[in-house]
PyMOL commands that place a pseudoatom at each C-alpha (Angstrom):
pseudoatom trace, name=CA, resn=UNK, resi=1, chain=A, elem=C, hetatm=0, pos=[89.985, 99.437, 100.468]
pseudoatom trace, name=CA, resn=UNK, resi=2, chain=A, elem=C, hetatm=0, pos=[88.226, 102.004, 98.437]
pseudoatom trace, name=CA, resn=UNK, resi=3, chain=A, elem=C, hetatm=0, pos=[89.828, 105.336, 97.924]
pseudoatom trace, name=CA, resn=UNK, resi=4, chain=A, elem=C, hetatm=0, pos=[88.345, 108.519, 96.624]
pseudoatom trace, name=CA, resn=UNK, resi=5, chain=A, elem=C, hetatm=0, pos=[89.444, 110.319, 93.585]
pseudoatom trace, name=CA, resn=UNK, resi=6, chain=A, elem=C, hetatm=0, pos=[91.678, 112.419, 95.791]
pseudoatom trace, name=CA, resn=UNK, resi=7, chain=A, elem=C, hetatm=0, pos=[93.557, 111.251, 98.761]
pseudoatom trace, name=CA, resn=UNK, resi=8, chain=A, elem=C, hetatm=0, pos=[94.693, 113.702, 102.027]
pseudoatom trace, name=CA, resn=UNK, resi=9, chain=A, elem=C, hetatm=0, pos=[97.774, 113.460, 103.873]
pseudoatom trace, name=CA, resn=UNK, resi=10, chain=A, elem=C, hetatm=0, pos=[98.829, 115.234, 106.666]
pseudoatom trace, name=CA, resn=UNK, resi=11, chain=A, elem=C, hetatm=0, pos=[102.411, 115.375, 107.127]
pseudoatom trace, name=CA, resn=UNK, resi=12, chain=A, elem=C, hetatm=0, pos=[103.364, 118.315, 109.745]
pseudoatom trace, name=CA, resn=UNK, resi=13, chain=A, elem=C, hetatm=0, pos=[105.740, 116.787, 112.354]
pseudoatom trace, name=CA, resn=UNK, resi=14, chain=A, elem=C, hetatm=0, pos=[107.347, 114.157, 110.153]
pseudoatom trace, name=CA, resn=UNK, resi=15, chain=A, elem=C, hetatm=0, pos=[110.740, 114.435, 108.685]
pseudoatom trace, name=CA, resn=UNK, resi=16, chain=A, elem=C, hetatm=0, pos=[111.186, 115.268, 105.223]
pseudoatom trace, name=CA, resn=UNK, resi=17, chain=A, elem=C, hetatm=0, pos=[112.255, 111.510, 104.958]
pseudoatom trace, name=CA, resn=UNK, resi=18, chain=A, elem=C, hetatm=0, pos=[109.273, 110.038, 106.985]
pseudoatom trace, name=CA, resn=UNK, resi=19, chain=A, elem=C, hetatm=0, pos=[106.981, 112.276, 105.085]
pseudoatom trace, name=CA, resn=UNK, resi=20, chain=A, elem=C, hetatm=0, pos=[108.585, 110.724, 101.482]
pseudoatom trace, name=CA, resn=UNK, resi=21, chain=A, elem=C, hetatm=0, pos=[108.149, 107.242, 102.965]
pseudoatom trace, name=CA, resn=UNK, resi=22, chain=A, elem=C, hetatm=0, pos=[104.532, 107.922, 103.574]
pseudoatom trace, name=CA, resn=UNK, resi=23, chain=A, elem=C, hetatm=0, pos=[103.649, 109.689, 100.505]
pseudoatom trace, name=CA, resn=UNK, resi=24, chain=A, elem=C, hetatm=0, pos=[105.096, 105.928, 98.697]
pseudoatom trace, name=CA, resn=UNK, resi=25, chain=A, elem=C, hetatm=0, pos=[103.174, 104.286, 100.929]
pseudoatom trace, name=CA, resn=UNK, resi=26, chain=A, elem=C, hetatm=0, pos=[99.875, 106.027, 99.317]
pseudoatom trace, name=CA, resn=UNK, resi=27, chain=A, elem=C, hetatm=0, pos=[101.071, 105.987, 95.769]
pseudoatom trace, name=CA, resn=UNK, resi=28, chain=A, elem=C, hetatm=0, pos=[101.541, 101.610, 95.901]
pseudoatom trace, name=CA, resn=UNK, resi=29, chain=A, elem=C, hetatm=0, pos=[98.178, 101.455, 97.504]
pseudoatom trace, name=CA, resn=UNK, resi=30, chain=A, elem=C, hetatm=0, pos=[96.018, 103.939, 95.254]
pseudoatom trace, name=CA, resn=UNK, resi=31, chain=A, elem=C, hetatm=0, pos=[93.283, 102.138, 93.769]
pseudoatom trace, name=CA, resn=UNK, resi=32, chain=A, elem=C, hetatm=0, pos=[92.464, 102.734, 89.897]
pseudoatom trace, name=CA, resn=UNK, resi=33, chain=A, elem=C, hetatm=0, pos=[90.210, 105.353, 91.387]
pseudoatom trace, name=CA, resn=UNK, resi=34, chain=A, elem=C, hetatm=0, pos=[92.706, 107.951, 92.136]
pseudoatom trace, name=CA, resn=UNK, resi=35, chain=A, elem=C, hetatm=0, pos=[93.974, 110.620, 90.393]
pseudoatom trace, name=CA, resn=UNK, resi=36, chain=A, elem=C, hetatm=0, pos=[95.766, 112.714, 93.112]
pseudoatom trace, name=CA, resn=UNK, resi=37, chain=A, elem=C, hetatm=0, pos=[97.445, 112.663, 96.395]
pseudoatom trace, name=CA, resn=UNK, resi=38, chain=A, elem=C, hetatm=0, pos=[97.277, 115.795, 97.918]
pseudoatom trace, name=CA, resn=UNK, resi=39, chain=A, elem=C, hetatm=0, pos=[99.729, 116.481, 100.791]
pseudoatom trace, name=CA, resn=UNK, resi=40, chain=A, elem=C, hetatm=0, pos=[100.050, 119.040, 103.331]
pseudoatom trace, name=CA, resn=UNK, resi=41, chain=A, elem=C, hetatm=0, pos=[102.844, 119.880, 104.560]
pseudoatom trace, name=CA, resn=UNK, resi=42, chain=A, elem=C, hetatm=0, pos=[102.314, 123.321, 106.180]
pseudoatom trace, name=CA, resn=UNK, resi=43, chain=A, elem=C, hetatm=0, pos=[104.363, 126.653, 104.998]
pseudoatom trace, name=CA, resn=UNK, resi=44, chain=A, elem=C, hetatm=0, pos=[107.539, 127.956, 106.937]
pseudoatom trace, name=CA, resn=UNK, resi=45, chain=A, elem=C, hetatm=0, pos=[109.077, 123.877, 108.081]
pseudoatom trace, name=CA, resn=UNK, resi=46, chain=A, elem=C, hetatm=0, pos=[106.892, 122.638, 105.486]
pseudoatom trace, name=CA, resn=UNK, resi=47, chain=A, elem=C, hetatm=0, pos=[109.052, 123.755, 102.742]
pseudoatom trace, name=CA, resn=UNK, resi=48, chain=A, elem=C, hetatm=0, pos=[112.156, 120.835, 103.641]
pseudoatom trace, name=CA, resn=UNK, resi=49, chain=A, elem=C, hetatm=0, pos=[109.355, 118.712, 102.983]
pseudoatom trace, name=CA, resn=UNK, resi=50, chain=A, elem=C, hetatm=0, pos=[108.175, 119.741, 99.678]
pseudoatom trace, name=CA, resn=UNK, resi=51, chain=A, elem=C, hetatm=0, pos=[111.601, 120.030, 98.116]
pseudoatom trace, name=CA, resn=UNK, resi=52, chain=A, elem=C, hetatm=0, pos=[112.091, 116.469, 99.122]
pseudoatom trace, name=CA, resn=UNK, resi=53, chain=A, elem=C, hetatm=0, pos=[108.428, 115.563, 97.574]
pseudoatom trace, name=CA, resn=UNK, resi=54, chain=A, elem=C, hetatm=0, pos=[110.420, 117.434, 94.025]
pseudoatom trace, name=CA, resn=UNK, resi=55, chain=A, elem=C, hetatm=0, pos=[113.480, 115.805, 94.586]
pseudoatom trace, name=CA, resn=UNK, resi=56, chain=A, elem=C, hetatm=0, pos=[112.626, 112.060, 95.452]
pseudoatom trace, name=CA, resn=UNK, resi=57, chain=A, elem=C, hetatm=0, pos=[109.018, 111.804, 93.663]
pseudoatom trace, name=CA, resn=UNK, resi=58, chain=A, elem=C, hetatm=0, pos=[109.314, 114.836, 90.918]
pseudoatom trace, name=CA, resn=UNK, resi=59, chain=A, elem=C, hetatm=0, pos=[111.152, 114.367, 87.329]
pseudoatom trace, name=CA, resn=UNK, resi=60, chain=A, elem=C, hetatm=0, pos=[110.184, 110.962, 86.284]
pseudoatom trace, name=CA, resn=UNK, resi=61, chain=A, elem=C, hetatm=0, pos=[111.850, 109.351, 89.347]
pseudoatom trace, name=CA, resn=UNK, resi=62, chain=A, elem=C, hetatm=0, pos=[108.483, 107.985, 90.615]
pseudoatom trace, name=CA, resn=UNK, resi=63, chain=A, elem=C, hetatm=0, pos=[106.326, 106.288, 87.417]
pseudoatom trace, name=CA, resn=UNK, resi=64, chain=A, elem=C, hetatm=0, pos=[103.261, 106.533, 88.856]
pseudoatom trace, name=CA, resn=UNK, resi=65, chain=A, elem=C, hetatm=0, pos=[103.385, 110.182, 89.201]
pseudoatom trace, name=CA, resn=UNK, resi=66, chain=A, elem=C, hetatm=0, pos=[102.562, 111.650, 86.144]
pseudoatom trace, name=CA, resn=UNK, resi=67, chain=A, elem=C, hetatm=0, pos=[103.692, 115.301, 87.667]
pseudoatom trace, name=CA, resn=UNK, resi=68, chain=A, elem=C, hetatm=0, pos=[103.997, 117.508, 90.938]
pseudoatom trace, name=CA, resn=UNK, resi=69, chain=A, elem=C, hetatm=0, pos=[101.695, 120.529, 91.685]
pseudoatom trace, name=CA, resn=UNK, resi=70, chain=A, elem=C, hetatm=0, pos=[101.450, 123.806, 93.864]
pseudoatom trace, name=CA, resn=UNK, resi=71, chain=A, elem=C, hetatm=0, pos=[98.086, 123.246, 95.821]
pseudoatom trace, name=CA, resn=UNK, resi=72, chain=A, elem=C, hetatm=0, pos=[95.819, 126.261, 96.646]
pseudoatom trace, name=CA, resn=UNK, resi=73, chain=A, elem=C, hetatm=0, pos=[98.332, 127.340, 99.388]
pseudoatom trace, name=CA, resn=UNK, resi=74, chain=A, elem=C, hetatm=0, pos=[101.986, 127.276, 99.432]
pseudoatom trace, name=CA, resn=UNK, resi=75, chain=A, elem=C, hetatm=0, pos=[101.349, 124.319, 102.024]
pseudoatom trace, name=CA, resn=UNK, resi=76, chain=A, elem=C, hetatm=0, pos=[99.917, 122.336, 100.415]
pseudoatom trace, name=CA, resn=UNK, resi=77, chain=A, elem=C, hetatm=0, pos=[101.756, 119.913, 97.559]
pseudoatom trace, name=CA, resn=UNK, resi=78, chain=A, elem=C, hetatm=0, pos=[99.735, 117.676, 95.026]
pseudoatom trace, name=CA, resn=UNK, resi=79, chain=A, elem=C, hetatm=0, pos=[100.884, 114.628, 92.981]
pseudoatom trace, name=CA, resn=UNK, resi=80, chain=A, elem=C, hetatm=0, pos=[98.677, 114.350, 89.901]
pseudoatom trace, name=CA, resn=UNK, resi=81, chain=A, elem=C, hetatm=0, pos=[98.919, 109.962, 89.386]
pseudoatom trace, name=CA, resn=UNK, resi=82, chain=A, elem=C, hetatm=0, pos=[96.661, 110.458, 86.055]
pseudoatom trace, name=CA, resn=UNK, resi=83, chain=A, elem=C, hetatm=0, pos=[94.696, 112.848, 84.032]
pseudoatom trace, name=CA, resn=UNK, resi=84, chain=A, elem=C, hetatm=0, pos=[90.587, 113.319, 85.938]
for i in range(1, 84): cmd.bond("trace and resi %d" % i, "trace and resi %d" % (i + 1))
show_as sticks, trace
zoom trace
């Protein structure tokens, strides 16, 4: 399947674990294509899931993800998988 450069996930409603789960999920199956995964997560509940995005996928702990962004809100997270 053919991905764009960046992929969208939606994540409100998922735990911070489910959330983690899918975000792996999209990092094994992004194409050569892809450079970033953006997630959103949403503000206020939102924020349990982006410290677990830092914590489990941040710091060299994932090696596809070259590093972890703010996004243009405070809901939304980004995973930069290479250099556009």
């Amino acid at each position: 399947m053919k991905q764009g450069p960046i992929v969208e996930t939606d994540v409100h409603g998922l735990t911070a674990e489910q959330a983690v789960q899918q975000i792996e999920g999209l990092i094994r199956k992004a194409d050569s294509g892809t450079y970033r995964i953006r997630v959103i997560h949403g503000y206020h509940r939102g924020n349990q899931i982006q410290r677990a995005i830092y914590r489990e996928l941040g710091g060299g702990l994932s090696p596809r993800v070259l590093r972890i962004v703010g996004g243009d809100n405070p809901g939304i997270t980004e995973l930069v998988l290479r250099e556009y």
